[in-house]
N, C-alpha and C positions, 0 to 999 in steps of 0.2 A: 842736309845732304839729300839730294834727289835720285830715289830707290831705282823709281819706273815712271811712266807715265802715262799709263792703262791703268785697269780694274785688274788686270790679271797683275797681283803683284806675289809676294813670296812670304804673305804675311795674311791677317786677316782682317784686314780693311772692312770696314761695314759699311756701307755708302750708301745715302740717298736713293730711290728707284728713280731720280729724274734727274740723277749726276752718269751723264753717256761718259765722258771722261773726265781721269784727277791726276794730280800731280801729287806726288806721296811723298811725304817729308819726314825721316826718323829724327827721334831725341831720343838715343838707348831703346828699351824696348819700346819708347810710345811713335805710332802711327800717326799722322792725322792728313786729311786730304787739303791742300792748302786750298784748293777750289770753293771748295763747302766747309770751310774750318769750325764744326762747331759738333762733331762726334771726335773722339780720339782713340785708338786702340792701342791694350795692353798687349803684346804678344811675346812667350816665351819667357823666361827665365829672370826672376829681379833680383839682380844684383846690387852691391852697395852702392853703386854708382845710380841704380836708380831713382830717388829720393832730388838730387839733382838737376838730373836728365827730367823730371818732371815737372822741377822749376823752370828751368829751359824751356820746354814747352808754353808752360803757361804764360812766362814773359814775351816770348814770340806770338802766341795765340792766344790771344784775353778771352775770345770768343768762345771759346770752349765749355759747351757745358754737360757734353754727356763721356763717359766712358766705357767702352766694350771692353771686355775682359777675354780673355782667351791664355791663361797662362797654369803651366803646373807648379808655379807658388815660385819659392826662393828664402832670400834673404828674409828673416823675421824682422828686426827691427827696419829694415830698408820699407817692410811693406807696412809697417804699423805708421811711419811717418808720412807715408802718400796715402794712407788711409785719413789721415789726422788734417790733410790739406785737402781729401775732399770731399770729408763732410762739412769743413772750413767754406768751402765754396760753394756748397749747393748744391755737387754734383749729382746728376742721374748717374746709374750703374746697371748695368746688365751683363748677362753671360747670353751670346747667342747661340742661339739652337745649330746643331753639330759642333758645339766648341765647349770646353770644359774650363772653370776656375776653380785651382786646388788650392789645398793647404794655404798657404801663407799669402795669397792671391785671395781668399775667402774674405780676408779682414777686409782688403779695400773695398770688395763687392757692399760690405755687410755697411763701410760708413756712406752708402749711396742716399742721400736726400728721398730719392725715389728709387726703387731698385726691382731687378725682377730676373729670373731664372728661366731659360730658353732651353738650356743644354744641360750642362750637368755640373755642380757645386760641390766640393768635396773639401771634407774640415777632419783633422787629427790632432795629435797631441804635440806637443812639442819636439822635434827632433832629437835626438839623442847629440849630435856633435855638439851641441852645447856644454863646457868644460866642466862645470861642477854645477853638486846639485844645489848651490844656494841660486847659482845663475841661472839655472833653469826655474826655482820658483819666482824670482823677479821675473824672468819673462812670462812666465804662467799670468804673474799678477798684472802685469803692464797688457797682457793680453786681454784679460779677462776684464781690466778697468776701460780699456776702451770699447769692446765689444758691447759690455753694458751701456755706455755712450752711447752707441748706436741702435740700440734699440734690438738686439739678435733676441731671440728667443730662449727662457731656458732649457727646453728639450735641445737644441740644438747647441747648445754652451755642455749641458750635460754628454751627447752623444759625442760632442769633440774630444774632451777630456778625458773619454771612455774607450777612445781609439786610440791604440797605438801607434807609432809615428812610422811602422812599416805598412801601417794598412790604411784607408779610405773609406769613413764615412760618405757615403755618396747620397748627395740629394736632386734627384730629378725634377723638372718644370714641375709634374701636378705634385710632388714632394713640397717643393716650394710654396706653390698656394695654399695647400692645405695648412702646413704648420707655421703658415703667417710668416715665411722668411721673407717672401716678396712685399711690399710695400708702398702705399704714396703719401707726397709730403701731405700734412694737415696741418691748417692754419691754428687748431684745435693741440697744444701736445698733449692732455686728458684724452682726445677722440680718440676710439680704437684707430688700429693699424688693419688699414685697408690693401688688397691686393691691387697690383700696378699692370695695367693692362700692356699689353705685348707694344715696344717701341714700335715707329712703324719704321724702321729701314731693315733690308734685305742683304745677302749675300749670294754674292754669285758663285754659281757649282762651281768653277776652279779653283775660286778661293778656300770653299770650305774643304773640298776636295785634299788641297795642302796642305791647311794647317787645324787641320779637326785633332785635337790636344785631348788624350787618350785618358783613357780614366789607369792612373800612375802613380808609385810614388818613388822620391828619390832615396834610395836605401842608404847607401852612403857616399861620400868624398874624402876622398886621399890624396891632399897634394905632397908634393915629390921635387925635391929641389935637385938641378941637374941641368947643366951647360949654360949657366946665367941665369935662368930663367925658373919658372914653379909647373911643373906639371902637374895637371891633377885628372884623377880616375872616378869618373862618377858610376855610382853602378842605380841602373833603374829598372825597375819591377812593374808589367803590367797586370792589371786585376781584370781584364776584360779582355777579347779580343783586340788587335790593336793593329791598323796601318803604317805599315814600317815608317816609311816616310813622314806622318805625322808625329808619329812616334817620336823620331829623331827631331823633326822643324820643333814639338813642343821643351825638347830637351832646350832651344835656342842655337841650337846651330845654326849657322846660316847655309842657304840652299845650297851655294853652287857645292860644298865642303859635303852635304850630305848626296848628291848628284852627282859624286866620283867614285861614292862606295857604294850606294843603294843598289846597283845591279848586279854587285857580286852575293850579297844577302840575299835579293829576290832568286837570284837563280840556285844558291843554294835551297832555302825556306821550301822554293817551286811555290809559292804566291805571293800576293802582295800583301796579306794580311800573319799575322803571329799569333797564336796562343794566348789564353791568357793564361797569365801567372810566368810568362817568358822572360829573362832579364835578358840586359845590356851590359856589358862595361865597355866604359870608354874614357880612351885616354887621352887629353884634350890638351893643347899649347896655345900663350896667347901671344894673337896677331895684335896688330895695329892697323885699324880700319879708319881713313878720316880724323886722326884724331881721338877714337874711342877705341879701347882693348875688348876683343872679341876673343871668344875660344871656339879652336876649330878642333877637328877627329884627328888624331893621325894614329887611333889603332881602336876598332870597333871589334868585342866579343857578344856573339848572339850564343843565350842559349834556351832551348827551346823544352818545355814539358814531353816525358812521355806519356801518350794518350793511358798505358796499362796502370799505371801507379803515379802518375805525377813529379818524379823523378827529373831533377834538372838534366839535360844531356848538352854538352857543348854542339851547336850546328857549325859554325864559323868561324875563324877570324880574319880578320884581312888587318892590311895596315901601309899606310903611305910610307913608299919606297925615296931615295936619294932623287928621283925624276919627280917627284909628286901624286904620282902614278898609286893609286891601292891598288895592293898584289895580294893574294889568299896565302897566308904564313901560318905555322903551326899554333897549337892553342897556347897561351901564356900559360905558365905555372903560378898554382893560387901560392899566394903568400899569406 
């Protein structure tokens, strides 16, 4: 499906400096420019469909051989399977600068043939919604057995393990270089692991403008069965200052859904940026987009730190009204 057909899209397309214009083609969260087919971009939330959705890709575009990242993780097995298909393949991997890969977005980074860190890399422990704890140490191990695959580090195997799955180990570009997370292939697998010089493609200010992926983590999910359908309420935590709007595009919403309510936020907030340590909740219903299930807002809670003690204070809430319309409605009651 064809998104846009400009550079200005609602994602983070990484393109060529000598692609003037692209035609942008999604498969679930992957991007790719069918003009220049041969970078792909991760954007926003992996879901179980994703694993798929990246076969699809790959069978439409053989050409492909680098991957951009830009997402705050997801689905654990969903992303240990497209991690397994592309170091399978050979792929390059990068995080570009103003864009963040978290959590469970880390593994794919980490199985990159060649890989390298631009923005910011963030790795923790296993989520808690995992049902029991035998399930949780098979994934610990199916974790931990591919990452070795990949060649990670063990300071960086140790510091994931050592975070817990509310907070974010963060590692920055010169983070990256120095404790050898970045990487290029050797013909040599005895040769040290060498650092991987900066790709050369570029992003344009609007782009990264919209979808700079906040350094986040998702606290938790509570779906909710009610009128046919599953709703669910994700609640997310930032650890750093955070632009609203990226904030929400890295949750995986899609724009126009975020572009109905983000100006009753901004005008309450009075900026366009949030606190850090700010949460979200939101309560999210799936559409039918094309053939693929998307989750859109229909009731956004902001709440923001107080500067004196840090003290969560609700700012907001809004919520889509019988017209589609978001109207500012009283705070939900916590359950």
């Amino acid at each position: 499906m064809l998104v846009r057909k400009s550079l200005v899209t609602s994602a983070a397309l990484l393109l060529s400096a000598s692609t003037a214009l692209a035609e942008v083609e999604n498969f679930g969260p992957f991007l790719i420019d069918t003009v220049n087919p041969t970078t792909a971009v991760l954007v926003g939330t992996i879901d179980q469909n994703a694993p798929l959705d990246f076969r699809r890709l790959m069978r439409e575009y053989p050409t492909v051989e680098t991957l951009a990242l830009a997402s705050n993780g997801g689905d654990v097995t969903a992303a240990l399977l497209i991690a397994q298909e592309v170091a399978l393949l050979g792929f390059k991997t990068y995080v570009p600068e103003a864009d963040g890969c978290y959590s469970a977005c880390a593994f794919i980074f980490f199985a990159g043939d060649e890989r390298v860190v631009l923005g910011e890399l963030g790795v923790h422990q296993v989520s808690g919604t995992i049902p029991d704890d035998y399930s949780t140490q098979v994934a610990v191990a199916d974790i931990l057995d591919n990452l070795s695959t990949f060649g990670v580090p063990d300071r960086v195997l140790l510091e994931m393990l050592r975070t817990p799955p509310q907070s974010m180990k963060i590692y920055t570009s010169d983070d990256a270089q120095s404790l050898g997370i970045n990487r290029r292939a050797v013909a040599d697998a005895s040769a040290p692991v060498q650092a991987v010089p900066a790709p050369e493609v570029v992003a344009t200010p609007e782009i990264s403008a919209a979808t700079n992926a906040p350094s986040m983590a998702k606290v938790s999910s509570i779906d909710y069965v009610e009128g046919g359908g599953i709703w669910t309420e994700w609640e997310y935590q930032v650890h750093q200052p955070a632009q609203l709007h990226g904030w929400f595009s890295a949750m995986g919403l899609p724009r126009d859904n975020i572009d109905a309510f983000i100006g009753l936020l901004r005008q309450r907030v009075g900026s366009e940026t949030v606190p850090a340590w700010s949460k979200a909740w939101v309560l999210t219903w799936p559409v039918n987009e094309g053939g693929r299930e998307i989750r859109v807002a229909a009731r956004v809670s902001l709440y923001v730190p107080r500067a004196s003690d840090g003290l969560l204070l609700h700012g907001i809430t809004v919520e889509m009204d019988s017209r589609g319309v978001f109207i500012e409605v009283p705070e939900p009651p916590l359950e």
